[in-house]
Structures are given as C-alpha cells and as structure tokens.
C-alpha positions as CSV (number, residue, x, y, z in Angstrom):
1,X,10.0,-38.1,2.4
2,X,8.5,-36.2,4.9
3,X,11.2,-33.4,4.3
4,X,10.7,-33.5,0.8
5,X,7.0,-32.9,0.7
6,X,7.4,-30.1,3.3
7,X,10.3,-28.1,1.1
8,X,7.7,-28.9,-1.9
9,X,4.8,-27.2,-0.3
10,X,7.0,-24.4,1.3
11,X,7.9,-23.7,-2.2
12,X,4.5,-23.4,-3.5
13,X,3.4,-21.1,-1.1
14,X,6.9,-18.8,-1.8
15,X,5.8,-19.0,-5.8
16,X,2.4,-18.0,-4.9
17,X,2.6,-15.6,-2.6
18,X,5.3,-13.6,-5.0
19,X,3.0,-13.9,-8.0
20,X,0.4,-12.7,-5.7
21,X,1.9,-10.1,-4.7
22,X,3.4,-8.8,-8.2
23,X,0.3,-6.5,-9.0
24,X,1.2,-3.5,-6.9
25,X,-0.5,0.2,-6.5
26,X,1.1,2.8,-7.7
27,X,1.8,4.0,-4.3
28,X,1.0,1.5,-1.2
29,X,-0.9,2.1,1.6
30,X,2.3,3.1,3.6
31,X,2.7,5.4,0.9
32,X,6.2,4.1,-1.1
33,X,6.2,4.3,-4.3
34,X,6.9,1.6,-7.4
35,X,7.0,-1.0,-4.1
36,X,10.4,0.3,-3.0
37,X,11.7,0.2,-6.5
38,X,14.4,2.8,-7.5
39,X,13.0,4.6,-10.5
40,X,16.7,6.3,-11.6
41,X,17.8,2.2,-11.6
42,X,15.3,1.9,-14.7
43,X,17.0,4.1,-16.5
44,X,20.1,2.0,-17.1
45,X,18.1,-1.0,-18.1
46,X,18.0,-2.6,-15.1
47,X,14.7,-2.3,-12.5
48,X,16.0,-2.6,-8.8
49,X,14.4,-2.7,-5.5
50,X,15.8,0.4,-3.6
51,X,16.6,0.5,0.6
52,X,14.8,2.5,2.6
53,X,18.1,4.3,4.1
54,X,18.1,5.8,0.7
55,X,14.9,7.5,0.6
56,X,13.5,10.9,-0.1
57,X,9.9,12.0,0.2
58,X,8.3,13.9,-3.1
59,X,4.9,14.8,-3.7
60,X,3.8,13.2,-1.0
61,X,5.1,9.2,-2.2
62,X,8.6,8.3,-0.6
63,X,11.3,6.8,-3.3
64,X,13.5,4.1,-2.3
65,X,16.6,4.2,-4.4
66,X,19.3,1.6,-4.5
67,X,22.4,3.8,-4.4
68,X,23.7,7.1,-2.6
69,X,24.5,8.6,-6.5
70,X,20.9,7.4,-7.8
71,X,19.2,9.2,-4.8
72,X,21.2,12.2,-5.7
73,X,20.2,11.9,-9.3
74,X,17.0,11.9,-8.6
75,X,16.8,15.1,-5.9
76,X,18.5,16.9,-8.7
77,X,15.8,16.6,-11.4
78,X,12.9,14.4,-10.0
79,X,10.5,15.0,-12.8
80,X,13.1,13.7,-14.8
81,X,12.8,9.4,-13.2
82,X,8.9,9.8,-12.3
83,X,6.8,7.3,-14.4
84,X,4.5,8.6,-16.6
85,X,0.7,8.6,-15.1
86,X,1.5,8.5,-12.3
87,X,2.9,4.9,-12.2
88,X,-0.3,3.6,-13.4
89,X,-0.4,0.7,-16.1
90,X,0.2,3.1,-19.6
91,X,-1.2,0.1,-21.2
92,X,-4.7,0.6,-19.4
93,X,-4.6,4.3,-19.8
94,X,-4.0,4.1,-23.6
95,X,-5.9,1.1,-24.5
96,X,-8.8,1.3,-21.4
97,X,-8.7,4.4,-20.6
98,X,-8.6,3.1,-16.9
99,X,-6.0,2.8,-13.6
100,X,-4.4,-0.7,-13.5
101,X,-1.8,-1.8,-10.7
102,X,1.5,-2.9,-12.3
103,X,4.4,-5.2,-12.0
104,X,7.6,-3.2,-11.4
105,X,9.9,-5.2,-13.2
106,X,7.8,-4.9,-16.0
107,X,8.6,-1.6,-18.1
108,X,9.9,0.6,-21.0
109,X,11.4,3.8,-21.7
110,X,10.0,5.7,-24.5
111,X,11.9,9.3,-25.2
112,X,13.2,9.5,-21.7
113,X,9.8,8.5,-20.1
114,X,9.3,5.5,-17.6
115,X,6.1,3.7,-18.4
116,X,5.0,0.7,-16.1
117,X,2.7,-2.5,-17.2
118,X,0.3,-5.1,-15.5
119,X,1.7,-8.6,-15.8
120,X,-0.4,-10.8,-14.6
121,X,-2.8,-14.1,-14.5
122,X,-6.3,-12.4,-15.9
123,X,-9.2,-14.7,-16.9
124,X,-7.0,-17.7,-16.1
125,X,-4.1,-17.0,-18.7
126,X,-0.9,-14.7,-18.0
127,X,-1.7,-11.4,-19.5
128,X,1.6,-8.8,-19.9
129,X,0.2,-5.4,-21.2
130,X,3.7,-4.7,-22.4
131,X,4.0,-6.9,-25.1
132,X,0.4,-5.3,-26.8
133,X,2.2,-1.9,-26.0
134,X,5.2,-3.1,-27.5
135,X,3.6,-3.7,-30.4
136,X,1.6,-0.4,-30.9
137,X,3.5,1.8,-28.8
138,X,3.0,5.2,-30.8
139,X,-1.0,4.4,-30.8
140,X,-1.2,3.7,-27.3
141,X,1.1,6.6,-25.8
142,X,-0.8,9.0,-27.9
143,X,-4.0,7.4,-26.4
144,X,-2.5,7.2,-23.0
145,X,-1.5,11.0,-22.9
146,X,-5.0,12.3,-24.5
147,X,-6.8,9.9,-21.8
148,X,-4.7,10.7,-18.9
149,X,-6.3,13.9,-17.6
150,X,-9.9,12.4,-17.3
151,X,-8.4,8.9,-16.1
152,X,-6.3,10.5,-13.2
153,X,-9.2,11.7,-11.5
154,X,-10.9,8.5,-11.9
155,X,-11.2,5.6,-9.1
C-alpha cells in the first residue's frame, strides 16, 4: 500500500511538473531556442525535441536539431525553419497584440511559415490559442504580421 501511494504521488508530481513546465520563452535563459526543439522536424509534421550535439548558434539563440541532415537543412537556408515572431505565441500577436510563451508541440504551418501557440491552464480552464487561430487563421495572421513590428519591441 505503501508502494502504491508513493508511485501515485511520484506521478503527480511528474504530470505537474511537465504541465508546469509546457509554457516556454521563446528563447530560455541559457539562450536555446523552441526548448531544444528542432524547428526543420516541424516541417514534416512531426515536432521533435533536438540533441544538443546537433546544434548550431544563429542570431544569437542556439538550435538543437534531431538529426545530422536536419541540422544541415537548416545552415543551408535558416530563415527558411525560423518561427514566425520570433517564436512568440502568433495567436497573442494577432488577436492581443502581445508576447505570450508557447508550448512547442503546439503548432502550424501556414505557406511555409512555422507559427507556435500557448496551450495552457488560464483562469482555471485549458486554453489552446491554436484552435481560435485555427478557426480564423487569415484574420489573425494578417493581424499578427500588421502588429508584429510594434509588439517585438514590447516587454
């Protein structure tokens, strides 16, 4: 009984602490990108975490990427796999004109573009900004793009 209570609390602190920790910056304090996520892996529908023995520094930010080839791919044409404001929540830009954190796994690409979403708990209910941009995605990327160059400067 004992053991069973222990695995059951060991597992609530494993759910937590990834739901916790879903919400990422853009670029974290030990300055990776996406949180280690390979941005060339979105692009054939799959979102993976990348290793760090695959890295490259751009623009400051260092990209993990989860393959030699994507790595490649990616010091070829790196504008190319960048998300769109800067790995900011598109949502927020469009619809808030503002700079939310975002889940990596939660995404879309629109005309070749990566755009990234906050999916998270928010005034006590799960609150996925990609399912609102999934809905108006035309409205909100033009809103996103015409908002972006005031918003990037923003805190």
């Amino acid at each position: 009984m004992k053991t069973l209570k222990s695995i059951f609390i060991f597992s609530a602190v494993l759910l937590f602490g990834y739901t916790a920790q879903a919400q990422i910056p853009p670029i974290d304090n030990n300055g990776v990108a996406i949180g280690g996520y390979d941005v060339v892996s979105y692009f054939s529908g799959e979102a993976k975490r990348g290793f760090e023995s695959f890295s490259v520094k751009y623009n400051g930010a260092t990209y993990y990427f989860f393959t030699k080839a994507n790595r490649s791919a990616f010091n070829k044409s790196p504008e190319k796999y960048l998300p769109q404001f800067d790995g900011f929540c598109a949502w927020g830009v469009g619809a808030k004109s503002a700079k939310f954190p975002i889940d990596p796994e939660s995404y879309d690409i629109v005309d070749g573009k990566l755009y990234l979403f906050f999916n998270a708990p928010f005034n006590g209910e799960q609150f996925n900004t990609i399912l609102d941009w999934n809905k108006r995605t035309t409205e909100l990327k033009k809103a996103a793009d015409a908002n972006w160059p005031k918003v990037k400067h923003s805190k």
